[in-house]
C-alpha positions as semicolon CSV with decimal commas, in nm:
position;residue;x (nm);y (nm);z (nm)
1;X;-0,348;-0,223;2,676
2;X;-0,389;-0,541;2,901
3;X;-0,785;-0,491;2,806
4;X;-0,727;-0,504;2,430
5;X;-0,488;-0,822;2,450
6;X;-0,766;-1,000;2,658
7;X;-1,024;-0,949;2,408
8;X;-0,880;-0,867;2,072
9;X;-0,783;-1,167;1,884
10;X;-0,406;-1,270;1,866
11;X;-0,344;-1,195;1,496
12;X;-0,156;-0,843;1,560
13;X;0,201;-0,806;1,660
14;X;0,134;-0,510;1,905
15;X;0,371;-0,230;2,010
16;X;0,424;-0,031;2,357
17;X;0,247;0,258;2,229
18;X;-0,121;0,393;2,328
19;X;-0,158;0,656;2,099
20;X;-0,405;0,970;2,206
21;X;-0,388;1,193;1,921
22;X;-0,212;1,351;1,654
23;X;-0,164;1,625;1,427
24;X;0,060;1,617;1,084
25;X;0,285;1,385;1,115
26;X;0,318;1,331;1,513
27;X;0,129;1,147;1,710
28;X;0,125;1,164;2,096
29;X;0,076;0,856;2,384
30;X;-0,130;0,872;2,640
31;X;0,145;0,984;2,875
32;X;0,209;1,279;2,648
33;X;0,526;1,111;2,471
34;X;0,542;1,256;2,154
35;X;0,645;0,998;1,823
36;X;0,742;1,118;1,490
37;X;0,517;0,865;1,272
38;X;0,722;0,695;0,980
39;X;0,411;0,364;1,008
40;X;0,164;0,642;0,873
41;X;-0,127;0,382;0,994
42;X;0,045;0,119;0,768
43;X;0,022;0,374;0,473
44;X;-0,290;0,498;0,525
45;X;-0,221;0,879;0,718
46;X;-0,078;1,000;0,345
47;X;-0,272;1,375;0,495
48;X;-0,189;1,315;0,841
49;X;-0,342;1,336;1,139
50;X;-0,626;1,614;1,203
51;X;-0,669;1,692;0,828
52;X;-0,959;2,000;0,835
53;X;-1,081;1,932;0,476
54;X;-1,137;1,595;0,587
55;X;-1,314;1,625;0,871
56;X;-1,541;1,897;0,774
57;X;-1,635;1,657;0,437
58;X;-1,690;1,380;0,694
59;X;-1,910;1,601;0,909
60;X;-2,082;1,751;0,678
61;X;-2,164;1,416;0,527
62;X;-2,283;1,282;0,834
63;X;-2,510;1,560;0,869
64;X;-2,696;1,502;0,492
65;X;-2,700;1,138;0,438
66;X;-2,433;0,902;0,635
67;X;-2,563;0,578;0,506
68;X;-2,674;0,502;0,134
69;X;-2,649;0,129;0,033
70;X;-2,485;0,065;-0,338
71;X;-2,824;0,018;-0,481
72;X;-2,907;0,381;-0,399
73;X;-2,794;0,670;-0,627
74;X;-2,628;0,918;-0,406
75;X;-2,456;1,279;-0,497
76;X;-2,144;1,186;-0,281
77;X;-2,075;0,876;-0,489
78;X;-2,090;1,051;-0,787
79;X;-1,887;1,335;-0,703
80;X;-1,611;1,078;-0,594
81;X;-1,580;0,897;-0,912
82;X;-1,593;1,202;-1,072
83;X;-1,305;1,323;-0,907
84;X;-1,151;0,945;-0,882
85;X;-1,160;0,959;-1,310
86;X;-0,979;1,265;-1,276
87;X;-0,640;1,088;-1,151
88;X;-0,687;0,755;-1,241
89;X;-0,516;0,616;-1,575
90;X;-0,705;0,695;-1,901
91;X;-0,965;0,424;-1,987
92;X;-0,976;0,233;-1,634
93;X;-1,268;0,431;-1,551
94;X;-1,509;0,132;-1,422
95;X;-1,504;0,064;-1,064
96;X;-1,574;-0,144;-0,784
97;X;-1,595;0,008;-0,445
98;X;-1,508;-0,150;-0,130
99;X;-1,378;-0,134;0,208
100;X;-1,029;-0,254;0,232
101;X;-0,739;-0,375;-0,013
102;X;-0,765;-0,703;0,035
103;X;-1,172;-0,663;-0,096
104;X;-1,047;-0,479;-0,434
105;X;-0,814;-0,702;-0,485
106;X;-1,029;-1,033;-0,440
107;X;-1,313;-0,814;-0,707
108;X;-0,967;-0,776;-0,925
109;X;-0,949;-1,179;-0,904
110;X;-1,351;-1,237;-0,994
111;X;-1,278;-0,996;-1,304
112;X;-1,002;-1,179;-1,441
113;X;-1,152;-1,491;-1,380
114;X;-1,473;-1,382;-1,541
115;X;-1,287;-1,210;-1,864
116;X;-1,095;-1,504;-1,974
117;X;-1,135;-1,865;-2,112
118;X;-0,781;-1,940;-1,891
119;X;-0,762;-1,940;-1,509
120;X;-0,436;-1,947;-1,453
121;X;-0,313;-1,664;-1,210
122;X;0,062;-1,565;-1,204
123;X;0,202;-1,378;-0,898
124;X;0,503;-1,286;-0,763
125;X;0,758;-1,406;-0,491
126;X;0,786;-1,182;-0,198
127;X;0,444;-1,031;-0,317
128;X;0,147;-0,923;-0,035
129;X;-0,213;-0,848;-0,196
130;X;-0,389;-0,949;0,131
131;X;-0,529;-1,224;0,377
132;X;-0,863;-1,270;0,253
133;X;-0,866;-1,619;0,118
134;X;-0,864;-1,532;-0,285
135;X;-0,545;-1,229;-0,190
136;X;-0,411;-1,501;0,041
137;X;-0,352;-1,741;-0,252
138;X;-0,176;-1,484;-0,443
139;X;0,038;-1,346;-0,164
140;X;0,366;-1,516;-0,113
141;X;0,481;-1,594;0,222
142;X;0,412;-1,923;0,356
143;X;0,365;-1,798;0,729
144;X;0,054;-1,709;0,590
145;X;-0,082;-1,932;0,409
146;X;0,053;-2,243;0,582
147;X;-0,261;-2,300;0,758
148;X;-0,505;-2,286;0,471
149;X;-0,388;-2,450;0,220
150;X;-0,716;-2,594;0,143
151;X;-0,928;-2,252;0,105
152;X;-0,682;-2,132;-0,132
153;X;-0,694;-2,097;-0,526
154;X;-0,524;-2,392;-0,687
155;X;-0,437;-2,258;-1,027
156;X;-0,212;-2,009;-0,933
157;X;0,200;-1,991;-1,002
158;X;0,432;-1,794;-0,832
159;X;0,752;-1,640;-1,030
160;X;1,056;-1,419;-0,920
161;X;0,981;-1,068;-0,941
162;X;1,239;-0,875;-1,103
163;X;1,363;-1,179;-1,306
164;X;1,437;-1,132;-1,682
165;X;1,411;-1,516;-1,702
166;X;1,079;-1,620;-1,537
167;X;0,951;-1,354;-1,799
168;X;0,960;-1,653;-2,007
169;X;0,733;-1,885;-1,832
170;X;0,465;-1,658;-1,911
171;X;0,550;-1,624;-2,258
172;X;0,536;-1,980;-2,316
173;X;0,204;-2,066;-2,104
174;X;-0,089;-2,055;-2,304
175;X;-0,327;-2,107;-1,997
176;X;-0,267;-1,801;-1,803
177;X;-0,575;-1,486;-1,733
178;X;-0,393;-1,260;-1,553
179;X;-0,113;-1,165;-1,377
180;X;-0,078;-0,973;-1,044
181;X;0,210;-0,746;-0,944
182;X;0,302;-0,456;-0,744
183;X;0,491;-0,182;-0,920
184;X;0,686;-0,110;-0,594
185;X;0,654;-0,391;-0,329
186;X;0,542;-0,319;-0,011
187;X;0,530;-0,605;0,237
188;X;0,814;-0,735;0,065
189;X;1,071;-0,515;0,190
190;X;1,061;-0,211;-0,027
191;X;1,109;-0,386;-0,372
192;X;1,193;-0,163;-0,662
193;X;1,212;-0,357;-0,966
194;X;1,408;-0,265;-1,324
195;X;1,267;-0,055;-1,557
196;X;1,342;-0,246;-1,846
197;X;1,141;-0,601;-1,659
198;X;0,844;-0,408;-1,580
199;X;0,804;-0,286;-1,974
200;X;0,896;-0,634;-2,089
201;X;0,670;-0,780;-1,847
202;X;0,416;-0,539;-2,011
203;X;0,441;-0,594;-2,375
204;X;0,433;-0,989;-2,314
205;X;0,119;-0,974;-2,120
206;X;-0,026;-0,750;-2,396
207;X;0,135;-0,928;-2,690
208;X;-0,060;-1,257;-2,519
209;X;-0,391;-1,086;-2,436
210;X;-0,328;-1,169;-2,044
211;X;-0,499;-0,911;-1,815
212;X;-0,199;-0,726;-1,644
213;X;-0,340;-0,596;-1,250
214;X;-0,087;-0,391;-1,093
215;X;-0,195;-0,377;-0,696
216;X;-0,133;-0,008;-0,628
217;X;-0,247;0,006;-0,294
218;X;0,047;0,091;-0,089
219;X;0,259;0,238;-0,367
220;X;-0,059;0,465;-0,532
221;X;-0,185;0,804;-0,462
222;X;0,116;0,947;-0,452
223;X;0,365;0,761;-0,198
224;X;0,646;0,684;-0,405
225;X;0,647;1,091;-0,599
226;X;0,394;0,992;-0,902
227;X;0,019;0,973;-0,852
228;X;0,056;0,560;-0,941
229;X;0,393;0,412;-0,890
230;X;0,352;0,181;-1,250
231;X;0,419;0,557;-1,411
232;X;0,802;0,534;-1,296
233;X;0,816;0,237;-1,531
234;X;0,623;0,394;-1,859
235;X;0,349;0,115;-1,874
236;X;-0,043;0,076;-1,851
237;X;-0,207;-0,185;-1,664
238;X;-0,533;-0,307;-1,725
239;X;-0,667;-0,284;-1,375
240;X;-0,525;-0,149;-1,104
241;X;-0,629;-0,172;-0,682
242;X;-0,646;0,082;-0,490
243;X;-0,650;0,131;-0,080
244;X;-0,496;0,279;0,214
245;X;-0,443;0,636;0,188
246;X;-0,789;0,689;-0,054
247;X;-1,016;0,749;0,229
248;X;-0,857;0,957;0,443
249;X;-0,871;0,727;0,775
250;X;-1,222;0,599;0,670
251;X;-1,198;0,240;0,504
252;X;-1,228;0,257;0,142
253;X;-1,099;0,071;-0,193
254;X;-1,115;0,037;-0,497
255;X;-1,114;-0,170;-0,794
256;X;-1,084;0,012;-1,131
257;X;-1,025;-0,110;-1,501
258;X;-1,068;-0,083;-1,823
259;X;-1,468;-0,126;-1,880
260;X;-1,406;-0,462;-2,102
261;X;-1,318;-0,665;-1,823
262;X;-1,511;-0,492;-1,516
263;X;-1,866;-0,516;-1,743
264;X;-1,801;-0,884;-1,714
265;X;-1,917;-0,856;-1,301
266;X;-2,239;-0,964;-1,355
267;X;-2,536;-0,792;-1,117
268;X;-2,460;-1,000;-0,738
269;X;-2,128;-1,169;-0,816
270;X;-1,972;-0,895;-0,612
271;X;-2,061;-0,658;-0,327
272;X;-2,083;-0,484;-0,047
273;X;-2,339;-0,369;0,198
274;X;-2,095;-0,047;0,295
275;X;-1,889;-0,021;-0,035
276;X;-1,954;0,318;-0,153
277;X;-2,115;0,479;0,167
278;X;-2,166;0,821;0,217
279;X;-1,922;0,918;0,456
280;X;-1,643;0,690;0,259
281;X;-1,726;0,929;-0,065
282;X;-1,715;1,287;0,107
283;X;-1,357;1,163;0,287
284;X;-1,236;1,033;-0,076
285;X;-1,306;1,323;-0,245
286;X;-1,186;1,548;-0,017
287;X;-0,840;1,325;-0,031
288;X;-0,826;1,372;-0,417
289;X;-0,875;1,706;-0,396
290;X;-0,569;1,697;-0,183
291;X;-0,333;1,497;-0,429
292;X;-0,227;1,818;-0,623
293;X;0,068;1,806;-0,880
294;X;0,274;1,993;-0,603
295;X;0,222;1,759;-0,329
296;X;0,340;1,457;-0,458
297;X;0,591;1,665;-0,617
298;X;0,730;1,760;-0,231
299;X;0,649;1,372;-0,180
300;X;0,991;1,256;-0,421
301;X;1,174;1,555;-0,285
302;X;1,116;1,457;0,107
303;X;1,173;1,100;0,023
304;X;1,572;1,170;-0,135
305;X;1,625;1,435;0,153
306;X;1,508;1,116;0,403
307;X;1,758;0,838;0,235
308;X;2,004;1,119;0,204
309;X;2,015;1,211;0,556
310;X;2,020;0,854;0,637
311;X;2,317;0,758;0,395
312;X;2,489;1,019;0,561
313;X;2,434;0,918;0,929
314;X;2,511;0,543;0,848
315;X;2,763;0,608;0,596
316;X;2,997;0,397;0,819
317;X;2,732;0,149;0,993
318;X;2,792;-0,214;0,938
319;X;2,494;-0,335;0,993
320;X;2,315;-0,147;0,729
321;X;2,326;-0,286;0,417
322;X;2,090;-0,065;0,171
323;X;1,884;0,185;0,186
324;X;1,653;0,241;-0,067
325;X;1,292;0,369;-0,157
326;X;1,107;0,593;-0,410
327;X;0,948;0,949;-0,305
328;X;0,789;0,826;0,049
329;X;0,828;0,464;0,051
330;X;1,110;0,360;0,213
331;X;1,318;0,091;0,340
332;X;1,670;0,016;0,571
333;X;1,802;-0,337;0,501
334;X;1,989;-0,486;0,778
335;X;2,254;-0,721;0,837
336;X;2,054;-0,811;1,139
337;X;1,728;-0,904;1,284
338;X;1,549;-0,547;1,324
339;X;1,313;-0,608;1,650
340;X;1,621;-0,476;1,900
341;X;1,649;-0,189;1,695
342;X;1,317;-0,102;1,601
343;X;1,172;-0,165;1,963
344;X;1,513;0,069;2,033
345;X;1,403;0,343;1,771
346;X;1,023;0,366;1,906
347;X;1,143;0,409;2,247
348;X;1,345;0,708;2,114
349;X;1,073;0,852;1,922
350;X;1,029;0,740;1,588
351;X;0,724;0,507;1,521
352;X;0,874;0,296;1,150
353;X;0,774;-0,014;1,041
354;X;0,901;-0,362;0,944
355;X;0,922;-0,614;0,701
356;X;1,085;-0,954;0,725
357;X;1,331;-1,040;0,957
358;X;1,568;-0,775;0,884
359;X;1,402;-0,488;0,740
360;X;1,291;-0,144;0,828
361;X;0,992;0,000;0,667
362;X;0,860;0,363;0,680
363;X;0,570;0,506;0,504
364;X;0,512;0,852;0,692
365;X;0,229;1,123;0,562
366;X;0,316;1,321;0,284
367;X;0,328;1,601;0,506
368;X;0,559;1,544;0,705
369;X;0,817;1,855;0,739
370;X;1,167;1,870;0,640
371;X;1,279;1,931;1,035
372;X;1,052;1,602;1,139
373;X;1,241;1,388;0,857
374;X;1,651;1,531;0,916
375;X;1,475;1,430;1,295
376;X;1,353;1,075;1,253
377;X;1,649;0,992;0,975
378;X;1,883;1,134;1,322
379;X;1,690;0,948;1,575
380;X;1,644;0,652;1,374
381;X;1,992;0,654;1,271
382;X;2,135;0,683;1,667
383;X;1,931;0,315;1,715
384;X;2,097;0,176;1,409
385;X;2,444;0,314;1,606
386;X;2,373;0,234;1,906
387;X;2,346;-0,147;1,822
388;X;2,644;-0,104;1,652
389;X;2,833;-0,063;1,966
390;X;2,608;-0,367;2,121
391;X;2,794;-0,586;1,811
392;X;3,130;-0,470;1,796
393;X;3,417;-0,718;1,803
């Protein structure tokens, strides 16, 4: 550890854990300690740890062809977007691949940009799309962005998410291209917003013509019980992000849309020399092949037995005030700052993460069993008690 913090950069908040390995949903420290994961990588172990269809696609990649650049027709890339057409919504079948979220969602900017006479970006308070300097401007939090003000895009406006009456602003602005939301926030604490603002929010960005991106790369592929967490809500986007979980530990994104807006990239305005690779294509594909009706079916069913068994255990906590989440994506509000009790829950045994000040954030794989989530929801819960006692009159 004291060799990493000498020479890594300061920009992570690190934890007392050296992990060695894992398998499913537990991972194991260096001195054997054994941690049920609820951080899932930050979203991206949706298959776990020591997936076999994985790593014999990866292998068996690296064997053929490892490295291809973009320019290069390869069979791997085509087999993934054949298989990434297959789950995607109907007509945003043109992509852009990348490496990371924060890449598909700066190609999602230079798309919008590109397919409108207007340049005006709306976003969302408490959103996160990224710290790359075009998702910087359109992520919220200002102990981000405080420092580089001047790299970031001017002509962008922030509104409340979930507000029936910002809706409005956008209705009566005639100069906006696009606007950027996440269907289930992430970052922002586990933000689930009203059915009825998401469709509204729809239908005025179609009734406008304003390009409508819904960043679904935390709550896609599954995490929150439905392949793309905009399907809870009964609307389309017009482009949508994808990250994280898609290549199966190796980093991948994507971009998709509908074909009107992503044929206005012209050849060079956007790329990547390892967007696409090989190796990134065998471990996607094998992923989708994964993402079966069933699985994220068990994905909804695990996530109400989790908040369940948590409701239950903190039924008479007072320091908990919600818990919430949909399928796999879930979130304990507190009434208090969480680092005591999350650096208390990790050295029990549970690995969640944060958001905020006060918030606790889990995203565990999608295969995690039953016994491992009654165990973390138990373990997690005896923290959340045990500070109880540390606070009581």
């Amino acid at each position: 550890m004291n060799y990493e913090n000498e020479h890594i950069a300061n920009t992570y908040q690190r934890l007392p854990v050296n992990v060695l390995n894992g398998n499913g949903a537990i991972l194991h420290d260096i001195n054997g300690k054994r941690y049920i994961d609820m951080m899932g990588g930050y979203g991206v172990a949706i298959l776990g740890y020591g997936n076999k269809k994985i790593k014999e696609a990866v292998c068996r990649q690296f064997d053929t062809i490892p490295i291809a650049h973009a320019s290069e027709y390869t069979a791997a890339r085509e087999e993934f977007i054949k298989n990434l057409t297959g789950i995607v919504p109907a007509g945003l079948d043109k992509f852009y691949l990348g490496n990371t979220g924060a890449e598909a969602i700066e190609a999602a900017i230079k798309v919008v940009i590109k397919s409108s006479k207007n340049h005006k970006i709306i976003a969302m308070t408490n959103s996160y799309h990224g710290k790359t300097a075009g998702a910087l401007s359109i992520t919220y939090s200002e102990k981000y962005r405080q420092s580089f003000g001047d790299l970031l895009i001017k002509n962008v406006e922030f509104i409340r998410y979930n507000n029936m009456e910002d809706l409005d602003k956008i209705r009566k602005d005639n100069d906006i291209s696009a606007v950027f939301f996440e269907p289930v926030q992430g970052e922002g604490g586990i933000n689930i917003p009203d059915r009825d603002y998401v469709r509204e929010l729809r239908q005025i960005t179609e009734e406008k013509g304003i390009i409508l991106v819904a960043d679904e790369i935390q709550s896609g592929l599954g995490r929150t019980g439905k392949m793309w967490a905009h399907e809870h809500f009964g609307i389309k986007p017009d482009i949508i992000t994808i990250g994280k979980g898609i290549g199966g530990g190796i980093p991948l994104s994507v971009t998709a849309g509908k074909p009107e807006f992503m044929d206005n990239l012209a050849k060079g305005e956007q790329s990547s020399t390892t967007g696409g690779n090989p190796i990134a294509m065998a471990s996607g594909s094998a992923v989708i092949e994964q993402l079966t009706d069933d699985l994220i079916n068990e994905v909804a069913v695990k996530g109400e037995l989790f908040r369940n068994t948590l409701k239950e255990y903190l039924a008479d906590s007072r320091i908990v005030k919600e818990i919430r989440g949909l399928g796999l994506m879930d979130a304990i509000e507190l009434r208090v700052k969480f680092l005591p009790v999350f650096m208390d829950i990790i050295n029990r045994g549970v690995l969640p993460l944060y958001s905020g000040i006060n918030i606790l954030r889990m995203l565990p794989p999608y295969v995690i069993s039953d016994a491992e989530i009654t165990e973390a929801a138990k373990i997690m819960s005896e923290g959340i008690k045990s500070y109880n006692k540390e606070v009581a009159p």
